[in-house]
Every structure is written in structure tokens, then in C-alpha cells.
VEXTORZA-322315 format. One record per residue (C-alpha): residue in one letter; x, y, z. Coordinates in pm, 1 decimal, always signed. Layout:
BEGIN
NODE  A  X  Y  Z
...
//
This chain:
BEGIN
NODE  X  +97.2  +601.3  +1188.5
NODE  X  +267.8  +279.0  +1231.4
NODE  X  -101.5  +92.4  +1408.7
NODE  X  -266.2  +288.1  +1119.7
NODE  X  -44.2  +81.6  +854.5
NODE  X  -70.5  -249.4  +1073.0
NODE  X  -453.7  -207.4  +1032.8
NODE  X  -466.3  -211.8  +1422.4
NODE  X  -355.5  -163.2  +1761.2
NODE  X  -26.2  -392.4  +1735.9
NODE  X  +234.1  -105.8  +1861.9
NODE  X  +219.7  +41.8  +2209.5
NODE  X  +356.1  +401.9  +2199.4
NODE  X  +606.9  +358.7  +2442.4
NODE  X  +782.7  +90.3  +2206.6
NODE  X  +795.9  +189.1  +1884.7
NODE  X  +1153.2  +300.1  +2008.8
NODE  X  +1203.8  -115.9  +2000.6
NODE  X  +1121.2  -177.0  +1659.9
NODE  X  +1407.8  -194.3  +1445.4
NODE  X  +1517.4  +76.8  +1158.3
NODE  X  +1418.7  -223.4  +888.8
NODE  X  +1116.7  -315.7  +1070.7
NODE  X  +1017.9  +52.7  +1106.1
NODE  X  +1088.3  +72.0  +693.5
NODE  X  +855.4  -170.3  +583.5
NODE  X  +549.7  -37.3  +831.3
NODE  X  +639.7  +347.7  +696.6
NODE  X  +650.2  +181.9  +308.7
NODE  X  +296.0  +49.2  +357.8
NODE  X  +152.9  +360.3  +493.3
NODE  X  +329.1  +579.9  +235.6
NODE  X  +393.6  +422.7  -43.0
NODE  X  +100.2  +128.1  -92.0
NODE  X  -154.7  +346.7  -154.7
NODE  X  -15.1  +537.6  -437.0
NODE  X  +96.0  +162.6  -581.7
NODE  X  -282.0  +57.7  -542.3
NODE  X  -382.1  +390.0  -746.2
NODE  X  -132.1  +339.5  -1025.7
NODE  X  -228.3  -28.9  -1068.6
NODE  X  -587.7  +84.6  -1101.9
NODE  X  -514.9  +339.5  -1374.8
NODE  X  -307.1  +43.1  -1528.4
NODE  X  -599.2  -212.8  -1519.5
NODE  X  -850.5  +49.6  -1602.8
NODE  X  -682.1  +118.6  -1959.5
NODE  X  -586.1  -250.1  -2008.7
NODE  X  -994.3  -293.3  -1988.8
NODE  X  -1037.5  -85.7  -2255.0
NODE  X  -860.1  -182.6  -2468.8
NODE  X  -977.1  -457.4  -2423.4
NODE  X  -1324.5  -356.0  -2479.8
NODE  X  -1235.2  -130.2  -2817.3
NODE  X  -1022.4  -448.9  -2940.0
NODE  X  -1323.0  -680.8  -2942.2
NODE  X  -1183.5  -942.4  -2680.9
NODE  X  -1404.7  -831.8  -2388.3
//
């Protein structure tokens, strides 16, 4: 999981034992928690458009 969040092979196996708690936080947060962020902002930008659209502005 933690590679899969880094986007590749940064993280040998044998030392993801080294990388510290807050370290280990911040990988877990992207791999958990960005993609339902991403989703939300979507929905967000999504209705913002139109309204836009039924406004007149766009």
C-alpha cells in the first residue's frame, strides 16, 4: 500500500519498519483519504458548473 500511494517502487518491504509513525501517516492519508477528497471536490465543481450554466454566466 505505501509504493501504491508513492505512485512507485520507493519502499523496500523490509523497511517500511524505518519509516517513521508521521511519515507512515501522511503515505496512509494519501492512499485513504485523497481519493474520497478528489470525489467530493468533483461533486463540488460539478454543481458550481451548473449553476453556473442555469445562472447565465457560463
Amino acid at each position: 500500500m505505501v509504493n501504491e500511494a508513492l505512485g512507485g517502487p520507493f519502499v523496500a518491504p523490509w523497511e517500511v519498519q524505518f519509516v517513521s509513525d508521521e511519515v507512515m501517516d501522511r503515505i496512509l492519508a494519501m492512499a485513504e483519504d485523497l481519493p474520497g477528497m478528489r470525489e467530493g471536490q468533483q461533486r463540488v465543481e460539478e454543481i458550481r458548473e451548473k449553476w453556473k450554466r442555469e445562472a447565465g454566466l457560463k
